[in-house]
ROVEX-977158 format. One record per residue (C-alpha): chain; residue number from 0; x, y, z; residue in one letter. Coordinates in Angstrom, 2 decimals. Each point is the difference from the previous one (the first is absolute). Layout:
// ROVEX-977158
   chain     n        px        py        pz   res
       A   NUM         X         Y         Z     a
...
// end
This chain:
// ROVEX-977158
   chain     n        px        py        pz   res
       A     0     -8.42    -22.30     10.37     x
       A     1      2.45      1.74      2.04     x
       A     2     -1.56      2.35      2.60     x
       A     3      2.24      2.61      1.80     x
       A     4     -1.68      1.01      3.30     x
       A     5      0.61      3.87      1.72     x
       A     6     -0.56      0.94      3.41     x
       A     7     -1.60      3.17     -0.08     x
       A     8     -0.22      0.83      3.72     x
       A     9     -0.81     -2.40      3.38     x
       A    10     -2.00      1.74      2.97     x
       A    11     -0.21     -0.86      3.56     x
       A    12     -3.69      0.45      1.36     x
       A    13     -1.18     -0.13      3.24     x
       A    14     -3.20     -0.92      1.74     x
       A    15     -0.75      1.65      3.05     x
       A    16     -2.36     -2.08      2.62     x
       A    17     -0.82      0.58      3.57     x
       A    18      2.99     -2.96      1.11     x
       A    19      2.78      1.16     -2.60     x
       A    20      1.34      1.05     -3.29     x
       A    21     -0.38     -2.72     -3.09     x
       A    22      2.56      0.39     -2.40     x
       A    23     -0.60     -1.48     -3.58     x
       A    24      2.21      1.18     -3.33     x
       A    25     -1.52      0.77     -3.33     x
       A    26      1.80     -0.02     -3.39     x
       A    27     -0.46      1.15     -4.00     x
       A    28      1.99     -1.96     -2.12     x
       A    29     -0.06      0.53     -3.92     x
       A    30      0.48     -2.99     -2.39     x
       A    31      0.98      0.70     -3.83     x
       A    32      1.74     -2.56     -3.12     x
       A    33      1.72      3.39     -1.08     x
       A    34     -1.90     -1.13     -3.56     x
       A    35     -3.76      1.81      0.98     x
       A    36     -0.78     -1.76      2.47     x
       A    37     -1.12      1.16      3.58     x
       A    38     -1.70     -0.32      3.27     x
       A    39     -0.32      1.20      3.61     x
       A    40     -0.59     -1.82      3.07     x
       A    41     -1.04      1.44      4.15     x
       A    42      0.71     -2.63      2.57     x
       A    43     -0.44      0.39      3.76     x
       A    44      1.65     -2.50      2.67     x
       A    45      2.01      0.22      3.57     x
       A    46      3.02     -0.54     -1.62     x
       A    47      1.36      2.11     -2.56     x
       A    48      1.39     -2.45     -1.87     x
       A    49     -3.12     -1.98     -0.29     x
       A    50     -1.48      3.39     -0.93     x
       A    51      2.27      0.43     -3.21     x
       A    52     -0.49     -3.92     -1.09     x
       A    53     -3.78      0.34      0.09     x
       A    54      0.01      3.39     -2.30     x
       A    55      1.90     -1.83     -2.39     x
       A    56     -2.31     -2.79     -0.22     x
       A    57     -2.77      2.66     -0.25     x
       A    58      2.18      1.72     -2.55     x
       A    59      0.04     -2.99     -2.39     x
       A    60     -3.84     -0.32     -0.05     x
       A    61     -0.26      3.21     -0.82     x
       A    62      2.11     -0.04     -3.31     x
       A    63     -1.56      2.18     -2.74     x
       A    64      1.81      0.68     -3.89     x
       A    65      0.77      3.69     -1.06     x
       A    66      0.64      1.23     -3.32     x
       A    67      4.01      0.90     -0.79     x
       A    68      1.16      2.00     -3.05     x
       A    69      3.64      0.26     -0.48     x
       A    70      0.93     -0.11      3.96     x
       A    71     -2.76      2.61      0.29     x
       A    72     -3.78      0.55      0.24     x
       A    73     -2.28      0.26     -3.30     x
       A    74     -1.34      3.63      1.16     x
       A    75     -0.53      2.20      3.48     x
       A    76     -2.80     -1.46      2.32     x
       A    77     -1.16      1.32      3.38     x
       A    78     -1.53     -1.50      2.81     x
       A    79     -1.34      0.12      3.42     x
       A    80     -0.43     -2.38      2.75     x
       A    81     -1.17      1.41      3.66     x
       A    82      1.92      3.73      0.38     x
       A    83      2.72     -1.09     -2.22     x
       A    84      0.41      0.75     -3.31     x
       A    85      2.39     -1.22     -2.32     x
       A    86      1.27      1.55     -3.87     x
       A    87      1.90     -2.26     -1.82     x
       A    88      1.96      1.25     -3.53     x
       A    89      1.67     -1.56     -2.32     x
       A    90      3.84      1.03     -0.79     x
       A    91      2.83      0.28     -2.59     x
       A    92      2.93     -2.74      0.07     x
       A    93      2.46      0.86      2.64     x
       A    94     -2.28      1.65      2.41     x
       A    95     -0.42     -2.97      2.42     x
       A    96     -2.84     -0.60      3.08     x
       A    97     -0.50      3.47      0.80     x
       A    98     -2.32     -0.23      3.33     x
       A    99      0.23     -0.71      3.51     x
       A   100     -0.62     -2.55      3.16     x
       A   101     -3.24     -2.38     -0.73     x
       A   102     -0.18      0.92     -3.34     x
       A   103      3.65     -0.21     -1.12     x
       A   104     -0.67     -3.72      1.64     x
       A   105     -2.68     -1.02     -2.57     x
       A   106      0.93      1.52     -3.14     x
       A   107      3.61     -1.89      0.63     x
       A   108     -2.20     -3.18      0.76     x
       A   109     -1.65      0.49     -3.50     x
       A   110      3.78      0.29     -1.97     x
       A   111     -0.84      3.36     -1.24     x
       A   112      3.07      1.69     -0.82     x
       A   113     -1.00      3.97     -0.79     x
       A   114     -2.74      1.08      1.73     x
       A   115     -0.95      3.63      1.70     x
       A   116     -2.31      0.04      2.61     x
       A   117     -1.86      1.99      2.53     x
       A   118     -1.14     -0.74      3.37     x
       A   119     -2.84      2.40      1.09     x
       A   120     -2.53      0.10      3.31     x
       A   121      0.89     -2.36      2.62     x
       A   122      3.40     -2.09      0.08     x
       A   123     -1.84     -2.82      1.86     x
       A   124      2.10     -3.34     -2.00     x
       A   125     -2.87     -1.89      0.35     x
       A   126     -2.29      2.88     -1.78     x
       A   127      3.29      0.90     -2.31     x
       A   128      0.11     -3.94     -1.03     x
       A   129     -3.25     -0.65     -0.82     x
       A   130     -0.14      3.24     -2.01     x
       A   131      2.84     -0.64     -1.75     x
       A   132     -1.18     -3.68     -0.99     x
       A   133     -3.51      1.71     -0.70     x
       A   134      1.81      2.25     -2.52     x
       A   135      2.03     -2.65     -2.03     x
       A   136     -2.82     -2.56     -0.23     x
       A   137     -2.44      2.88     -1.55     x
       A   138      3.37      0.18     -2.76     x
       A   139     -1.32     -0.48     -3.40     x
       A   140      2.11     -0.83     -3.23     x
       A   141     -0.33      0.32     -3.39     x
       A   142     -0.42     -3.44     -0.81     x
       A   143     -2.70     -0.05      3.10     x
       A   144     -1.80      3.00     -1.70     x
       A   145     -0.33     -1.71     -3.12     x
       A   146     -1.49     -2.79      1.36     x
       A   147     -2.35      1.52      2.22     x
       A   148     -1.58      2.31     -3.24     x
       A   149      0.28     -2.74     -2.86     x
       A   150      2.61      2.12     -2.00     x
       A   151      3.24     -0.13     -1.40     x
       A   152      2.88      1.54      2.09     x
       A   153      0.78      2.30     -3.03     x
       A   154     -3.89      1.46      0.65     x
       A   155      0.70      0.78      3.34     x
       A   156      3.32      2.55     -0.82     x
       A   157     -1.85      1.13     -3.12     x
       A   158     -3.34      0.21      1.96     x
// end
């Protein structure tokens, strides 16, 4: 399984004691097979490079499956993680990733292909991220449904 690993943003932090200033880097790195695949990964170090290598490690722990219909999502699902909120819709062929920063990051991760999207409340990427992940793992499909009520899929158009 190919993974394909996206930087989403690397910030210097400092540490101010009585002596002197500490500075330490922290990173948010997205990992994603572009099949429905994805996960997200915070690492902290003095070196920003060792920053970004430890996110990605997190990142790959973190790996969780979302649902894909037709290089979009089976229906519109909202979420909300901290101040952020996140709406995620699906979209007609030849519409593309329509969203922006952290967001555009992990629906690319996940290979969607038409997607609209919304980011509301606080652009935080961490909050964003974990909203947006929050929102595609609570993705149900039809095949899912019918499982989870013990009918046939043609019950759960038909009702």
């Amino acid at each position: 399984m190919e993974l394909k690993e996206k930087l989403v943003g690397v910030t210097r932090v400092c540490k101010v004691t009585k002596g002197r200033r500490y500075f330490s880097f922290s990173a948010i790195v997205i990992r994603g097979n572009e099949k429905g695949m994805v996960g997200y990964g915070f690492g902290k170090s003095k070196e920003a490079s060792d920053a970004i290598h430890k996110a990605g490690e997190q990142a790959k722990k973190n790996l969780c499956k979302v649902c894909i219909y037709r290089g979009t999502i089976p229906h519109e699902q909202e979420a909300k993680y901290g101040g952020a909120r996140v709406l995620i819709k699906p979209a007609s062929e030849g519409t593309g990733i329509i969203a922006g920063g952290a967001l555009r990051a992990v629906l690319e991760a996940v290979g969607l292909k038409n997607v609209l999207s919304k980011s509301k409340g606080s652009s935080n990427p961490h909050n964003v991220i974990k909203a947006t992940i929050k929102a595609l793992r609570d993705m149900r499909d039809v095949r899912m449904i019918s499982r989870l009520r013990g009918i046939s899929i043609e019950k759960v158009y038909n009702g």
